[in-house]
TITORDO-910659 format. One line per 4 residues: their letters; for each residue x, y, z of N, C-alpha, C. Coordinates in nm, 4 decimals, always signed. Each point is the difference from the previous one (the first is absolute). Layout:
A	X/Y/Z/X/Y/Z/X/Y/Z; ...
// end
This chain:
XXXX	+6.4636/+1.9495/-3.8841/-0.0481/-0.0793/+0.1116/+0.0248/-0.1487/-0.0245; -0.0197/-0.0463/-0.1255/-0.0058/-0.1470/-0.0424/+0.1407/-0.0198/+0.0423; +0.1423/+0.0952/-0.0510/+0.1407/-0.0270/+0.0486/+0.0238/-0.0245/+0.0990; -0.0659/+0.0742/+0.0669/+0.0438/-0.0155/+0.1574/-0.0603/-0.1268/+0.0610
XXXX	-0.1255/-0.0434/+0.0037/-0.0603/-0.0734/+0.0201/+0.0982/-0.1697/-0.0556; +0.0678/-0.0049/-0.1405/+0.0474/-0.0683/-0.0207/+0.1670/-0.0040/+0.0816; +0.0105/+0.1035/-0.0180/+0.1655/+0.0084/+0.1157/+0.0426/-0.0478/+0.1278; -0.1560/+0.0186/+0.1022/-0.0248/-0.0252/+0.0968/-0.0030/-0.1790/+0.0038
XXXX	-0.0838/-0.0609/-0.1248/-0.0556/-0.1079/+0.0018/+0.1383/-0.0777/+0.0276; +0.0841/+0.0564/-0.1507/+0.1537/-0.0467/-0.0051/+0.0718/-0.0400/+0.0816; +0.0479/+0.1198/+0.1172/+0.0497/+0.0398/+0.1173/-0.0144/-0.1223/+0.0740; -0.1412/-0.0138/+0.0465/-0.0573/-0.0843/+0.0936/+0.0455/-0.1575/-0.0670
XXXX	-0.0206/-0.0200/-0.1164/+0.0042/-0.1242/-0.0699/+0.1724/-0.0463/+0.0274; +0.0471/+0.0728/-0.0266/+0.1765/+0.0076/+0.0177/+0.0656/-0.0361/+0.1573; -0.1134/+0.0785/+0.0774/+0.0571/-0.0420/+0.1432/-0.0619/-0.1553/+0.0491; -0.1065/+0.0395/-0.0847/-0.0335/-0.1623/+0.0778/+0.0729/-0.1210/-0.0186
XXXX	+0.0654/+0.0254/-0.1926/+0.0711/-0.1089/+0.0021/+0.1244/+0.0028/+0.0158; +0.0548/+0.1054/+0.0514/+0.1497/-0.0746/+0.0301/+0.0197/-0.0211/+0.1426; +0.1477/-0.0606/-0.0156/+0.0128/-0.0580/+0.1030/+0.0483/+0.0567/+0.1369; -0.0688/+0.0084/+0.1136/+0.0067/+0.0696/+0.1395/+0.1523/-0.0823/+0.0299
XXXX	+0.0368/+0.1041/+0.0787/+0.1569/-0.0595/+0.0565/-0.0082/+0.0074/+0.1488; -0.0230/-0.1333/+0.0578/-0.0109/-0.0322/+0.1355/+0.0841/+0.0748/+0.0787; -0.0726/+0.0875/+0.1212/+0.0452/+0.0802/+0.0936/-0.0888/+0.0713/+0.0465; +0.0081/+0.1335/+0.1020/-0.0910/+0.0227/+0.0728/+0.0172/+0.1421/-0.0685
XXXX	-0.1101/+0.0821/+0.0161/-0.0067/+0.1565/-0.0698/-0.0927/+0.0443/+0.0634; +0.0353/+0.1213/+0.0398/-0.1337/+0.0959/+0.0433/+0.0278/+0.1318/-0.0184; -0.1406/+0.0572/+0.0033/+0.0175/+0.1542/-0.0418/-0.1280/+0.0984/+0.0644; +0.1322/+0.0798/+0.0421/-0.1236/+0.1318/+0.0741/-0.0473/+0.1066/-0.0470
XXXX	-0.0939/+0.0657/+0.0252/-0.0627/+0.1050/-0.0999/-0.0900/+0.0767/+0.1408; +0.0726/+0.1434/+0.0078/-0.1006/+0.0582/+0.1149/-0.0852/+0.0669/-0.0788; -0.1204/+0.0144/+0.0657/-0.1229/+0.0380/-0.0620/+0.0024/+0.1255/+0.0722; -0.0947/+0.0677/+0.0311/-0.0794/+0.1162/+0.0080/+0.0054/+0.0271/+0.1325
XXXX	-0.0665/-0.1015/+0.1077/-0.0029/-0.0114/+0.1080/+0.1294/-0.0092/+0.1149; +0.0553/-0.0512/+0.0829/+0.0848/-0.0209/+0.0697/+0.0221/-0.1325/+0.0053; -0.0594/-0.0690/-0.0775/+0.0438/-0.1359/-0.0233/+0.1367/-0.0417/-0.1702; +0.0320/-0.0869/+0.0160/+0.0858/-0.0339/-0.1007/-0.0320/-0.1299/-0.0580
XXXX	-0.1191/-0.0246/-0.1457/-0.0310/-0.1390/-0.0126/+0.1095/-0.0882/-0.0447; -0.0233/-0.1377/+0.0106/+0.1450/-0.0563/-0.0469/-0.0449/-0.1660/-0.0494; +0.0611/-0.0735/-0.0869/-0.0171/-0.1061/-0.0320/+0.1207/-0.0932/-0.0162; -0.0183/-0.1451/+0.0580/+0.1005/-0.0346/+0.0071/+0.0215/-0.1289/-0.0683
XXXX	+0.0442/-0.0547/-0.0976/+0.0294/-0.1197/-0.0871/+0.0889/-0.1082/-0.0046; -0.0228/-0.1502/+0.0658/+0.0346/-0.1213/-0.0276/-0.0049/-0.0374/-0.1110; +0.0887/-0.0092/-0.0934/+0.0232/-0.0886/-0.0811/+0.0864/-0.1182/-0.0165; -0.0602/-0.1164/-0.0205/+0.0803/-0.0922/-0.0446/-0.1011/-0.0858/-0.0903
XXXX	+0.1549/-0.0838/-0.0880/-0.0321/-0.0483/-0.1181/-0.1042/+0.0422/-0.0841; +0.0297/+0.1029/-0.0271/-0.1166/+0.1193/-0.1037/-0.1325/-0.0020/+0.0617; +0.0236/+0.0222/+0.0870/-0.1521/-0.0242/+0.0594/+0.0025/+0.1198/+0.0767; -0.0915/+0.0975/+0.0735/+0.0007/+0.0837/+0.1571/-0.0781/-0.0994/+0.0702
XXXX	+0.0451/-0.0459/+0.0912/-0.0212/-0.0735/+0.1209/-0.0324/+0.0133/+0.0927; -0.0003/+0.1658/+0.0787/-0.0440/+0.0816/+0.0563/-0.0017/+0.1391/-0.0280; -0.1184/+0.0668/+0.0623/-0.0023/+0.1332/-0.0063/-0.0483/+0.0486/+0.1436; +0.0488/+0.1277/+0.0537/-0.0101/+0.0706/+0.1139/-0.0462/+0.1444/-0.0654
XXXX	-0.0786/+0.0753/+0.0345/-0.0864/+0.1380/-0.0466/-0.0877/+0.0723/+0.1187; +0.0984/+0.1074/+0.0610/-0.0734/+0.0188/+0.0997/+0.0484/+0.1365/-0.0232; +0.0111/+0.1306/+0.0939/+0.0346/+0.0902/+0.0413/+0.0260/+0.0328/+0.1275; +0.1438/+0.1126/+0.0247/+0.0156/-0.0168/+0.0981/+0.0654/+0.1689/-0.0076
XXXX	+0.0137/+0.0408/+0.1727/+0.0334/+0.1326/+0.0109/+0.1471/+0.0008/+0.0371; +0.0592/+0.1865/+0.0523/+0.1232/-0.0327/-0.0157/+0.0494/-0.0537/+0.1293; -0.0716/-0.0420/+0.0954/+0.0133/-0.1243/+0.1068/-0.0064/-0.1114/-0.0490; +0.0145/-0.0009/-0.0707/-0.0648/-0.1928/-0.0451/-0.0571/-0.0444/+0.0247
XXXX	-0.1153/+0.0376/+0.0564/-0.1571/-0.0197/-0.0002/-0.0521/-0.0754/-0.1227; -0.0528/-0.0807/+0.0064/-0.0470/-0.0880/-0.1385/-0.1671/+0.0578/+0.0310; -0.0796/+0.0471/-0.1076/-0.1156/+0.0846/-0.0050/-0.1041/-0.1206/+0.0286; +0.0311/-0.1475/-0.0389/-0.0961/-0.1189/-0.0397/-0.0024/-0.0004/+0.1939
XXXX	+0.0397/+0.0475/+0.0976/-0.0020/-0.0451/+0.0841/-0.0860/+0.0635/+0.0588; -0.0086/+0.1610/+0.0115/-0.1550/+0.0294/+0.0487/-0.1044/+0.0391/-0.0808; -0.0275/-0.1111/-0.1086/-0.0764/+0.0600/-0.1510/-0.0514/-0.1197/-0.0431; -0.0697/-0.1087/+0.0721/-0.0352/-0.1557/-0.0048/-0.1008/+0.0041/-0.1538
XXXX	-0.0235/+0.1158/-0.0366/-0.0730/+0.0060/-0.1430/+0.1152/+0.0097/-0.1360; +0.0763/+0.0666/+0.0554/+0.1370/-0.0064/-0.0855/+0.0630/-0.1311/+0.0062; +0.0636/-0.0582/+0.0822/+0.0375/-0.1439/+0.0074/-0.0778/-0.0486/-0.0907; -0.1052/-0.0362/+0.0426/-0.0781/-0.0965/-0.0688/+0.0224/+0.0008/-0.1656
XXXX	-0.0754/+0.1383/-0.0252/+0.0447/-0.0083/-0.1451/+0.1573/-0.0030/-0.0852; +0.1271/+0.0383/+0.1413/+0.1267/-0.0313/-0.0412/+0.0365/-0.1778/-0.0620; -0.1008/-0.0183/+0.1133/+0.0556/-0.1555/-0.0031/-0.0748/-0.0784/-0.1089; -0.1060/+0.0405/-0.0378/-0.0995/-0.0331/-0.1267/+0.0515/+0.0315/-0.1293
XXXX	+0.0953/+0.1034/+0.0190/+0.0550/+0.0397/-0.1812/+0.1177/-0.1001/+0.0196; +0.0749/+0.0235/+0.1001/+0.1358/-0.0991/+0.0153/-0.0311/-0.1088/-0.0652; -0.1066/-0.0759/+0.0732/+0.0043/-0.1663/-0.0188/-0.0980/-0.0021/-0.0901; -0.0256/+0.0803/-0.0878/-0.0919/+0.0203/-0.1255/+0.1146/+0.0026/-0.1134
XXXX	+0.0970/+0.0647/+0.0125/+0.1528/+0.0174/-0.1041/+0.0291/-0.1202/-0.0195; +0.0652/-0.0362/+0.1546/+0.1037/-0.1068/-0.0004/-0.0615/-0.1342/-0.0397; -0.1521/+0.0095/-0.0470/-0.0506/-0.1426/-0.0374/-0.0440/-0.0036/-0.1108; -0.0701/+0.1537/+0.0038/+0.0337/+0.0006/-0.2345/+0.1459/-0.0262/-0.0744
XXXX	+0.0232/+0.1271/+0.0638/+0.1442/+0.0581/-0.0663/-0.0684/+0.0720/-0.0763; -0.0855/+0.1065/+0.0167/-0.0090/+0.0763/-0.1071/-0.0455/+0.1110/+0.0394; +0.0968/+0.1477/+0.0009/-0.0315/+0.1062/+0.0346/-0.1450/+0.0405/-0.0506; -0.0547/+0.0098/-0.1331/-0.0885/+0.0236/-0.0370/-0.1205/-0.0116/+0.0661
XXXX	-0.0336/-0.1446/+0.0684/-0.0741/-0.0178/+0.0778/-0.0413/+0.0769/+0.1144; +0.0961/+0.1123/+0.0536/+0.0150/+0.0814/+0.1033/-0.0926/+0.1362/-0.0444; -0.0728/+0.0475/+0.0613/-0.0969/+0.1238/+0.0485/+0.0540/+0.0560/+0.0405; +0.1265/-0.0210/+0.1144/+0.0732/+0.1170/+0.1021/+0.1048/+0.0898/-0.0803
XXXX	-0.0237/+0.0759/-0.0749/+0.1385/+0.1186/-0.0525/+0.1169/-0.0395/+0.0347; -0.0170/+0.0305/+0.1667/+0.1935/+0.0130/+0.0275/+0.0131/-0.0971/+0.0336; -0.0260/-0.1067/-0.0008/+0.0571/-0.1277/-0.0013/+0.0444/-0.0775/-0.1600; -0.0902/+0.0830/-0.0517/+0.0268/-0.0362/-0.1516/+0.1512/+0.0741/-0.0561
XXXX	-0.0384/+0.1611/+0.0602/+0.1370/+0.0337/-0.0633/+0.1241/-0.0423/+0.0992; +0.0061/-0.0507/+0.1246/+0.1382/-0.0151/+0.0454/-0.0272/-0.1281/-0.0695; -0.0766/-0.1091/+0.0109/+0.0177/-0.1167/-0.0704/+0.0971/-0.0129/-0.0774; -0.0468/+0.0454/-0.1151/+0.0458/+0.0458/-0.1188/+0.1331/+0.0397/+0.0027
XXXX	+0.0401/+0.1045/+0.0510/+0.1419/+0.0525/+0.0567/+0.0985/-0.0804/+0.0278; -0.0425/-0.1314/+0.0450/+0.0581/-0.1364/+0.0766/+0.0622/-0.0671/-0.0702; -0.1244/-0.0424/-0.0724/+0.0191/-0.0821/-0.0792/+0.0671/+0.0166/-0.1509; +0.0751/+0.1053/-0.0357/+0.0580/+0.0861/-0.0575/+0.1338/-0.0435/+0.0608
XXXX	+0.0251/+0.0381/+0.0920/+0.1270/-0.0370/+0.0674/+0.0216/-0.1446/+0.0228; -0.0794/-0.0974/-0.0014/-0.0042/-0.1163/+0.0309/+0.0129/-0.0729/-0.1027; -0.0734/+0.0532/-0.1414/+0.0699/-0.0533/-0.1240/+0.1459/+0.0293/-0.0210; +0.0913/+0.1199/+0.0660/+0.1187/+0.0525/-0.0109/+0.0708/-0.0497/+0.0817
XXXX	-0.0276/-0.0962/+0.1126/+0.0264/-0.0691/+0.1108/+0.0804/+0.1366/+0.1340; -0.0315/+0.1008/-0.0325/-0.0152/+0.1016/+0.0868/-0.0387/-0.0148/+0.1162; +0.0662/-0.1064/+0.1142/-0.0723/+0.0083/+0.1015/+0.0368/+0.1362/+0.1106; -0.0915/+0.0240/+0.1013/+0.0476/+0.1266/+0.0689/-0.1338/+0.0642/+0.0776
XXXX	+0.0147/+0.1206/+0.0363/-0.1064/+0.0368/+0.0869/+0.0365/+0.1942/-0.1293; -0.1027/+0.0070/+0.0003/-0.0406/+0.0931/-0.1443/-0.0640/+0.1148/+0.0721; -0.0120/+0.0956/-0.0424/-0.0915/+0.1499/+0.0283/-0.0293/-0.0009/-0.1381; -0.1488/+0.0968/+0.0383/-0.0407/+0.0407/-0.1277/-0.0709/+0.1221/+0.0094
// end
């Protein structure tokens, strides 16, 4: 447990410090439901600058639109990220793991639109 616990720490320590490669990235992940969640990443000058986190169906229905309790908290982790910078800080799972996913590619300067 202590390994893992330290691997994880690593992981995280590693992404934070290198350097993001300015461009846009996002990535979708369908869940369970008939929705498809998705997150979407501004970066510039090592920074994310924006984030978009909503869900949407296979109309393109964005879910934040009839779900004013969802928005809210979309827009609360968003501009909760993009002003730490620090995934850790995040409570929401799948925003943590597409986060994460991103920013992976964003250290690789991988820009693109991703499935997962």
């Amino acid at each position: 447990m202590k390994k893992l616990i330290f691997f994880i720490l690593l992981f995280t320590s590693i992404l934070a410090f290198s350097e993001l490669k300015d461009g846009t990235y996002s990535v979708e992940k369908q869940d369970d439901t008939n929705y498809a969640t998705f997150v979407k990443l501004i970066v510039k000058n090592n920074k994310v600058i924006g984030v978009q986190y909503d869900k949407k169906n296979a109309q393109g229905k964005l879910y934040s639109m009839d779900n004013p309790t969802f928005r809210d908290q979309s827009l609360v982790t968003s501009r909760k990220f993009v002003s730490t910078q620090d995934i850790n800080d995040i409570s929401d799972s799948n925003f943590r793991e597409l986060v994460n996913f991103l920013l992976e590619k964003a250290n690789n300067g991988q820009t693109g639109d991703f499935k997962k």
